[in-house]
C-alpha positions as CSV (number, residue, x, y, z in Angstrom):
1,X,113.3,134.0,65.9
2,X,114.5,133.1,62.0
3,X,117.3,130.2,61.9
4,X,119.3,132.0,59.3
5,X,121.8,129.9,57.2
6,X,125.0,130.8,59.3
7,X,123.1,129.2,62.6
8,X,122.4,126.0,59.9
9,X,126.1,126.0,59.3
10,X,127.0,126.1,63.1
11,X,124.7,123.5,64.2
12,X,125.3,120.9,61.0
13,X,129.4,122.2,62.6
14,X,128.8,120.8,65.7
15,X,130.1,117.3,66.6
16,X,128.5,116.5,69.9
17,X,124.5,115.5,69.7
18,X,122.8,115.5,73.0
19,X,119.0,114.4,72.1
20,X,115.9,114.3,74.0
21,X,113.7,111.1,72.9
22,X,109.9,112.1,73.7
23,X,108.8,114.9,71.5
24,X,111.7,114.8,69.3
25,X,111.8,111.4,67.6
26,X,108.6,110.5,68.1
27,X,105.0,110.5,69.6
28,X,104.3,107.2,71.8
29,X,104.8,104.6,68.9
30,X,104.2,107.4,66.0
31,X,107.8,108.5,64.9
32,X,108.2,112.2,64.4
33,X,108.8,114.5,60.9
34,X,112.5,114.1,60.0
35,X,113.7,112.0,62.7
36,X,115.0,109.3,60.6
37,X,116.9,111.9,58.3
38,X,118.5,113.1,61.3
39,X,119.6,110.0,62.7
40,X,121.1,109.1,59.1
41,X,122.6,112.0,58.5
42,X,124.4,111.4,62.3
43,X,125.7,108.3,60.9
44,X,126.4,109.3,58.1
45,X,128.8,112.5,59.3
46,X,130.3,110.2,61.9
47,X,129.0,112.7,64.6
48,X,129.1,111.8,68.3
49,X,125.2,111.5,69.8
50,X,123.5,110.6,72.4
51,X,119.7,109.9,73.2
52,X,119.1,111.7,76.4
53,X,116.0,110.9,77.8
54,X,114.5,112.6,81.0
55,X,111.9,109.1,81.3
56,X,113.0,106.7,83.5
57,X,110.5,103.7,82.5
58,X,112.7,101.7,79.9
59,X,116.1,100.4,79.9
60,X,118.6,101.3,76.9
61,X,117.9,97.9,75.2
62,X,113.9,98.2,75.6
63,X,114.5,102.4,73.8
64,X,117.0,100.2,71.1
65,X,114.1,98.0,70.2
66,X,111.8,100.6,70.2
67,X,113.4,102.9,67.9
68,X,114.4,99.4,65.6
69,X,110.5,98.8,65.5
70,X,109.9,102.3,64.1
71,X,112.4,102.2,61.5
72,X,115.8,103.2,63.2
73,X,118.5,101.3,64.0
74,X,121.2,102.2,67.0
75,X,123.5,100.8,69.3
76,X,122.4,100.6,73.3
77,X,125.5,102.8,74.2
78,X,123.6,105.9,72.3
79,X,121.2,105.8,75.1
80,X,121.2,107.2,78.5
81,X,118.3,107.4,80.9
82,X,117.3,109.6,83.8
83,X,116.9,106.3,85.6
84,X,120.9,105.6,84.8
85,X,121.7,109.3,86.2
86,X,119.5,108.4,89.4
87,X,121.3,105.0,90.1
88,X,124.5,106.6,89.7
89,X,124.1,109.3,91.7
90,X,122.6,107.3,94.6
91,X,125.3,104.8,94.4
92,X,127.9,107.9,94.5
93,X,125.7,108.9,97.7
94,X,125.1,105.5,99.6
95,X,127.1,102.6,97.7
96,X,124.6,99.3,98.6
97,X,122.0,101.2,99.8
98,X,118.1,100.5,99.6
99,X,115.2,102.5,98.1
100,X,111.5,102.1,97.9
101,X,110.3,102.5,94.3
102,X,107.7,103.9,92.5
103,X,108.3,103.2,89.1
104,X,108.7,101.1,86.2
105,X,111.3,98.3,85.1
106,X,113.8,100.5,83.9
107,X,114.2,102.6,87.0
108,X,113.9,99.2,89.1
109,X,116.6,97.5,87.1
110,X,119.0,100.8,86.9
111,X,118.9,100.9,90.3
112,X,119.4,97.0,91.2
113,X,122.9,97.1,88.8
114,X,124.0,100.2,90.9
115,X,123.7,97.5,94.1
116,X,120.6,98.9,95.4
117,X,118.2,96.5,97.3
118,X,114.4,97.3,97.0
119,X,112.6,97.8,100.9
120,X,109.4,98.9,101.9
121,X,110.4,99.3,105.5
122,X,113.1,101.2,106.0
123,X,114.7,102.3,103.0
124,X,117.5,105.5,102.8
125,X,115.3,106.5,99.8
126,X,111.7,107.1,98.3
127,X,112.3,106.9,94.9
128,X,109.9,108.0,92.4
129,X,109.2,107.9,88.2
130,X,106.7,107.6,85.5
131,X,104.4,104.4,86.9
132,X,101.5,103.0,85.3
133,X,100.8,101.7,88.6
134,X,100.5,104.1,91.3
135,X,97.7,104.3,93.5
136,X,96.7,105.8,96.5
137,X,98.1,102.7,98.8
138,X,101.8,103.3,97.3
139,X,101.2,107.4,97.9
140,X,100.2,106.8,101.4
141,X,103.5,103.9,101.9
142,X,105.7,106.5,100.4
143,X,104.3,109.7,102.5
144,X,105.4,107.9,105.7
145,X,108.7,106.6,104.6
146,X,109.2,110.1,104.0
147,X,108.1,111.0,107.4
148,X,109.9,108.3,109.1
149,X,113.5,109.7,107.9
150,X,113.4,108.5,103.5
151,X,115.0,110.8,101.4
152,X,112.8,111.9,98.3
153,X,114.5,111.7,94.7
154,X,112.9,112.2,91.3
155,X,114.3,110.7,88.4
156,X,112.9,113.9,86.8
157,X,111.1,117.0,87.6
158,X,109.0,117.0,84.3
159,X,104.9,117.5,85.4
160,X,104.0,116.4,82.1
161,X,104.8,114.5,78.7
162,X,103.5,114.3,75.0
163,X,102.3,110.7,74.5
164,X,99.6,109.7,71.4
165,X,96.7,109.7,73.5
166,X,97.6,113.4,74.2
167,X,99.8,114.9,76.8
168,X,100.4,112.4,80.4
169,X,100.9,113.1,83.7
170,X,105.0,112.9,84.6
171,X,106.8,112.5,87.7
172,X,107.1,116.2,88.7
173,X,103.0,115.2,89.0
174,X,103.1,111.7,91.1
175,X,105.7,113.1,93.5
176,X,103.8,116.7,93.9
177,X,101.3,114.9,96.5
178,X,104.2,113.0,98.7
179,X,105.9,116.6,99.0
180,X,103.0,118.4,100.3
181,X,102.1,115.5,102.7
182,X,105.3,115.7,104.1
183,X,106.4,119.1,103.6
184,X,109.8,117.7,102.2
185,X,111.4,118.7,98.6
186,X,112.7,116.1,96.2
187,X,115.9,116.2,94.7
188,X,115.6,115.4,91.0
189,X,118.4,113.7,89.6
190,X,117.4,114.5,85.8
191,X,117.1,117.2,83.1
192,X,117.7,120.7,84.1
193,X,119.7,119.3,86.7
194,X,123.7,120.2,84.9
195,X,125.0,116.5,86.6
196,X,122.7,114.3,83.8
197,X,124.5,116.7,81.5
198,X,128.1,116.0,82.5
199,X,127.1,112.8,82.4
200,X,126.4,113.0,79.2
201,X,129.4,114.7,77.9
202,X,131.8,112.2,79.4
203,X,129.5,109.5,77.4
204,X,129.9,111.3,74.2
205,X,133.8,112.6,75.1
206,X,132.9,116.0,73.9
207,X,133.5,119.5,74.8
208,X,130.3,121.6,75.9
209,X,131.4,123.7,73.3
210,X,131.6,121.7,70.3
211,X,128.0,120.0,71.8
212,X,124.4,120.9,71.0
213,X,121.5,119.9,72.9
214,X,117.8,119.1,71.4
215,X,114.9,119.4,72.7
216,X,111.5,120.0,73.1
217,X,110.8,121.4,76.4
218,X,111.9,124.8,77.8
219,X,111.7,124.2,81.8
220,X,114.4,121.0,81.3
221,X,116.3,120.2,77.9
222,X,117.0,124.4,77.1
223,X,117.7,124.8,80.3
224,X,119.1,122.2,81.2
225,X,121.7,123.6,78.4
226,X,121.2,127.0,79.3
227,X,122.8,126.3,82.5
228,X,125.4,124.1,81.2
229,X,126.6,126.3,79.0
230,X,125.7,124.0,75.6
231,X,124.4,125.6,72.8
232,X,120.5,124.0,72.6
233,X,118.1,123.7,70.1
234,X,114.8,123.9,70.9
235,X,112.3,121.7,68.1
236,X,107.7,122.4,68.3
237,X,107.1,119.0,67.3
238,X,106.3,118.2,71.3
239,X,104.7,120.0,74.2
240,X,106.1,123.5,73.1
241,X,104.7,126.0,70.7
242,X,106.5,129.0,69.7
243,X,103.6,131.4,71.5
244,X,104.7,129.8,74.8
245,X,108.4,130.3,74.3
246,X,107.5,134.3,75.5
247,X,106.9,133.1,78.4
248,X,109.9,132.3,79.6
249,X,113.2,134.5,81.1
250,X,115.4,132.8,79.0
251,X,115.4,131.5,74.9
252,X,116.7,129.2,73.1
253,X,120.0,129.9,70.7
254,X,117.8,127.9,67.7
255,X,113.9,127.0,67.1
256,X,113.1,124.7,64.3
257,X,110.2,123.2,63.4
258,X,111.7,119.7,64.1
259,X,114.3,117.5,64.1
260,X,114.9,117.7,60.7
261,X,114.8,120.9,59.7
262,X,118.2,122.1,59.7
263,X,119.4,119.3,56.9
């Protein structure tokens, strides 16, 4: 697919920037080919955006910092987590409930401002993230709060991320063995899912159709879009290469090589 200059004019048109993190702006702590341009040139048009990530292991202010240590400066308020989407939507489902966590601070501390309680007895939830930290005794804990009447929620459905070392197991991969132990399904609160989108529409106070989304994956930002009914833009600077994009019922409206590209 060739990005002709009419697409360029429609996505430099739009005025609503929905933005995956992981694949887009950067690499672990390596930032990415013209993701600094892009973020300027955001600024700079006085665009609407958003930094939608589908990892639940930092908080807003811990992504701020990190994109301030590779050269980018942003507000907290252009960030919005998976781990924010799952907190919400819990508190919508069970206002002061309790979960049992498998996770890291930023899915913790989401879900303790949304008036959860953590509770490794008998929690209403099983809820599980990226961890650095999970081991066979947390598995087994959360297979039989399962069994014993937990739900199961994923922040996110992704089974894999980019990362510098390589590519790392996601939570679509920790929460794979508690499904087939208990023969339950998670519901996954993040990207495709169209509710993170909303979500992320009201933030920006945008129309879908004056909106794009970016991203780098096909099985949750484009669809994700897809589905909502954005126009997406799909980048190769993380986990997918334009042979793999075949393989897939459904494309992208624009491929570019990265973030960049289209200034």
């Amino acid at each position: 697919m060739n990005v002709t200059t009419r697409d360029i004019e429609t996505i430099r048109n739009k005025q609503g920037f929905i933005c995956d993190m992981d694949g887009v702006l950067y690499h672990g702590n390596r930032l990415l080919p013209g993701a600094r341009e892009f973020v300027a040139w955001l600024r700079q048009e006085k665009k609407q955006f958003l930094f939608l990530t589908n990892s639940s292991e930092r908080s807003p202010k811990e992504l701020d910092q990190k994109l301030a240590r590779l050269g980018i400066d942003v507000s907290e308020e252009h960030f919005y987590t998976s781990a924010l989407s799952t907190a919400a939507f819990l508190k919508s489902q069970s206002p002061g409930g309790s979960a049992f966590v498998i996770g890291e601070a930023g899915l913790i501390n989401a879900l303790y401002d949304a008036g959860f309680s953590m509770n490794n007895v008998n929690p209403d939830y099983v809820v599980v993230g990226e961890s650095h930290s999970y081991t066979f005794d947390t598995l087994q804990k959360a297979i039989n709060l399962v069994l014993n009447g937990a739900r199961l929620i994923g922040t996110n459905p992704d089974v894999s991320g980019p990362a510098e070392v390589g590519i790392v197991p996601g939570t679509g991969s920790l929460i794979a063995p508690i499904e087939l132990a208990t023969g339950s399904k998670a519901y996954f609160v993040g990207k495709p899912n169209p509710l993170m989108m909303r979500h992320a529409l009201k933030k920006l106070g945008c129309r879908r159709e004056e909106s794009i989304i970016i991203g780098d994956r096909m099985d949750t930002d484009i669809i994700a879009g897809i589905e909502s009914e954005i126009d997406t833009l799909l980048v190769l600077s993380g986990v997918t290469s334009r042979d793999e994009i075949a393989e897939f019922a459904y494309s992208p409206h624009f491929i570019l090589d990265n973030v960049g590209a289209f200034l």
